[in-house]
N, C-alpha and C positions, 0 to 999 in steps of 0.2 A: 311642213310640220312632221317630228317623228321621220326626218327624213337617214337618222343611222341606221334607221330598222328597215331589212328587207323587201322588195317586192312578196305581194299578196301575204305579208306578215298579220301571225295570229293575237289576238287580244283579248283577256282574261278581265272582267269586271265584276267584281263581288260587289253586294248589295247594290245592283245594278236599277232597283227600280225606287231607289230614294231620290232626294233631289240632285246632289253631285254626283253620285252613280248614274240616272236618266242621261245629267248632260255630259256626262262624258260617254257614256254609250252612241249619241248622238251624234257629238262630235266627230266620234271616232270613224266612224259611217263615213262624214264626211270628207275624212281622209283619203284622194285618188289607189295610193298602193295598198290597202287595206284589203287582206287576202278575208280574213273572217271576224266578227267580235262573238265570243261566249259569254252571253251575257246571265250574272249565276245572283237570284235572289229568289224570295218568298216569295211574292207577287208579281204578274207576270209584266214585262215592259209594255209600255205605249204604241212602241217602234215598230213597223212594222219591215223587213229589211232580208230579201235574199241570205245576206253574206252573216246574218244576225240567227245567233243561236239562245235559245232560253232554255235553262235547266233551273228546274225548283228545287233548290236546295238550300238548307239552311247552314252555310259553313262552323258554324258556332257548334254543332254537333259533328261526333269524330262519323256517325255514319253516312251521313252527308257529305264530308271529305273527304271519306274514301269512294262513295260514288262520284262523286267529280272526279278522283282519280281513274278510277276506272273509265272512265265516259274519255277521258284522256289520254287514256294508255301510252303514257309516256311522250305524248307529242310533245315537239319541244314549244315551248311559250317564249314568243318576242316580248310584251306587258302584260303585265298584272296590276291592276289596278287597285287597291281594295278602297272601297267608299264605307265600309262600315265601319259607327262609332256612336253612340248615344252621352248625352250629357242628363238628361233626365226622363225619371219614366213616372207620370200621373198616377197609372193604373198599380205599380206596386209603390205608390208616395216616394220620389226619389228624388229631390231636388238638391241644386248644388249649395254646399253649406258653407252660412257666413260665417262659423266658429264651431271650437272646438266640440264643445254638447251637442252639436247637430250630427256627431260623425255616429255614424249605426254599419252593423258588419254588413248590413244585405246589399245595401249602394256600395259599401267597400270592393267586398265582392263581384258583385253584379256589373261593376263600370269598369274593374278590372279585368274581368272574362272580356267581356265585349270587344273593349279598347287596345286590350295588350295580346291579352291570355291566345285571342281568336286569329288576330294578326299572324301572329310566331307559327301557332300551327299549321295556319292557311301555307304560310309560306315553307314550312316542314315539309306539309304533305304534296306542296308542287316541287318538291326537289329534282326527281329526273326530269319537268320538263323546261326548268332551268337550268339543269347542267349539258355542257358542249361548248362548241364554240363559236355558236349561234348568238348572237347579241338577245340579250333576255334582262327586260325592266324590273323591277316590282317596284312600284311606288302606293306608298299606304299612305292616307291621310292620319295626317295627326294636328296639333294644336301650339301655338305661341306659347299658350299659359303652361304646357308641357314644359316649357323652358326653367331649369332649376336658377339660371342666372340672371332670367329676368325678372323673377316672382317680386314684386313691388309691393303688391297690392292682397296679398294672404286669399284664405278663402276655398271654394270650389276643391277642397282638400281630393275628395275621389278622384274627379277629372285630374286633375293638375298633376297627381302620382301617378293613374293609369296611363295618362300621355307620355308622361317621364319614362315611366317601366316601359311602353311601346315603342320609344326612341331607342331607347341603350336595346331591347330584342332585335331589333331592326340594326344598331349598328353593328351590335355581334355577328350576329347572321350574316352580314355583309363582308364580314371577314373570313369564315368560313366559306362561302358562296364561291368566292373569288378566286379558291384555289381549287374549285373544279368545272369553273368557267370566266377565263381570262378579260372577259367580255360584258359579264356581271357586273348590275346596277343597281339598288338597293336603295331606295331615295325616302328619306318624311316631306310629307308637304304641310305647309300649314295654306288653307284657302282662303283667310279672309272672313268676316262675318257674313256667311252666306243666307239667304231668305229661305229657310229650309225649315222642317218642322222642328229642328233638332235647335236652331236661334231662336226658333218665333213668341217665347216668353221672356226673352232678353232683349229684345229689339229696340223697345222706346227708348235706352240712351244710345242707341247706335246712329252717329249723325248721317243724313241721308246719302251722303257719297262713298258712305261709309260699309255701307248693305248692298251687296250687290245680289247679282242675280245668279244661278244655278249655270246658264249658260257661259255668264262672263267668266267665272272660276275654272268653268271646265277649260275654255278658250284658255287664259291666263296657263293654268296648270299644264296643260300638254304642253306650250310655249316654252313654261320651265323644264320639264321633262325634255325636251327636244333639242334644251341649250347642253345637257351635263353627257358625259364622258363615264367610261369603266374609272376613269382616278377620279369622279366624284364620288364614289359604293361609300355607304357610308355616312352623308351627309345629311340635311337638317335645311329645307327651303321653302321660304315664302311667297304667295300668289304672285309678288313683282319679280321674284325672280331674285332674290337678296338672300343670303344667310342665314339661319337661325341660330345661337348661341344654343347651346346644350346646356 
C-alpha cells in the first residue's frame, strides 16, 4: 500500500476524528514505511500511536490554517487526506432539498464553505509543503452526486453544486500544482455510502451491501490512491477504483 511514497513518509489527515478520517488515520498506522501521520481535527482521535500526531484545529478558519502551517514550517507532505464534508446539519435545519422552494442561502452557503470553499484553501495554504520533487498526494473526499453528467435524479441542490465546485477547485489546482512539483497528485474520491453520521438519515434505502463500513472505505480508498500516478493529478475516482465522469 502507498508503496510510491517514500520510506518513513509524512501523512496529513484533516477531519481526522470523523468516521473516514478515524479510519484512514488507522489504516495509515498500519502502513510498515509510515514515517508519521498529523492527524488535524476538533475532537481529539481514539488512536493512540507513537508516530501519531494530534493538532486541534479547525481548518475551516484561516487561523487555524495558518497554525497548521506554522506547526509545519514547510515540511514537505507525502498525503493529505482531507475527510471533511457535511451534507446536513439538525442543529442550524439544514437538510438536502427535494425542490426548488426548499433552496435558502445559509445551506447554500454553509455546504459550500465546508465542501469546496475549505478544501481549496486547505490545499492553498499547504503549498510549500507540497511543492519539490518529493512525491506529494492530496486526495479530498468528494461525491458521485457531484458529477454534472450523471445527475439523473435532481435534488440535494447544495451538496450536488458544492461537490461540483470542489471537483473543478481541485482539478485546477492540480494543474497549477504540477508545475512546481513534477510529482504532484491531486485526486477526488468518491467512498461509497459509508455508516457515518454524515449517511445515517439516508440509510434505510441503501441496500445492505450497499453501506459499508468506515474501515472498508478507508481500506478501498488508500488502494485507490496507491494504484494513480503524477499523470492521474487531476482526476475524479470511485471506492472500486473506476472513473468518475465530471
Amino acid at each position: 500500500m502507498l508503496t510510491q511514497l517514500p520510506e518513513n513518509f509524512t501523512a496529513l489527515v484533516t477531519g481526522a476524528s470523523g468516521g473516514i478520517g478515524a479510519a484512514i488515520t488507522k489504516a495509515l498506522l498500519d502502513c510498515p514505511h509510515l514515517g508519521q501521520v498529523i492527524a488535524v481535527s476538533r475532537q481529539s482521535p481514539t488512536i493512540t500511536d507513537p508516530r501519531l500526531t494530534w493538532l486541534k484545529l479547525d481548518v475551516s478558519v484561516e487561523v487555524d490554517r495558518l497554525a497548521l502551517c506554522e506547526h509545519l514550517n514547510k515540511q514537505p507532505l507525502h498525503l493529505v487526506f482531507n475527510a471533511i464534508g457535511t451534507l446536513h446539519d439538525e442543529a442550524r435545519g439544514i437538510q438536502p432539498e427535494k425542490q426548488l422552494g426548499q433552496l435558502n442561502e445559509e445551506a447554500l452557503s454553509g455546504l459550500f464553505h465546508t465542501n469546496a470553499i475549505t478544501p481549496a484553501l486547505l490545499l492553498s495554504a499547504l503549498q510549500d509543503s507540497l511543492k519539490g520533487s518529493h512525491p506529494a498526494i492530496f486526495a479530498s473526499l468528494s461525491a458521485r452526486v457531484g458529477s454534472i453528467s450523471d445527475n439523473r435524479l435532481g435534488g440535494w441542490y447544495a451538496y450536488r453544486a458544492s461537490k461540483a465546485a470542489h471537483n473543478m477547485l481541485m482539478k485546477t489546482a492540480a494543474i497549477e500544482l504540477k508545475r512546481f512539483n513534477k510529482k504532484a497528485v491531486v485526486l477526488c474520491l468518491h467512498p461509497g455510502t459509508t455508516d457515518t453520521a454524515l449517511s445515517q438519515p439516508f440509510q434505510a434505502r441503501v441496500p445492505e451491501h450497499k453501506l459499508f463500513t468506515p474501515d472498508f472505505v478507508a481500506e478501498r480508498l488508500l488502494s485507490v490512491i496507491s494504484q494513480r500516478t503524477p499523470q492521474d493529478t487531476g482526476t475524479f475516482w470511485d471506492w472500486e477504483g473506476k472513473p468518475v465522469d465530471w
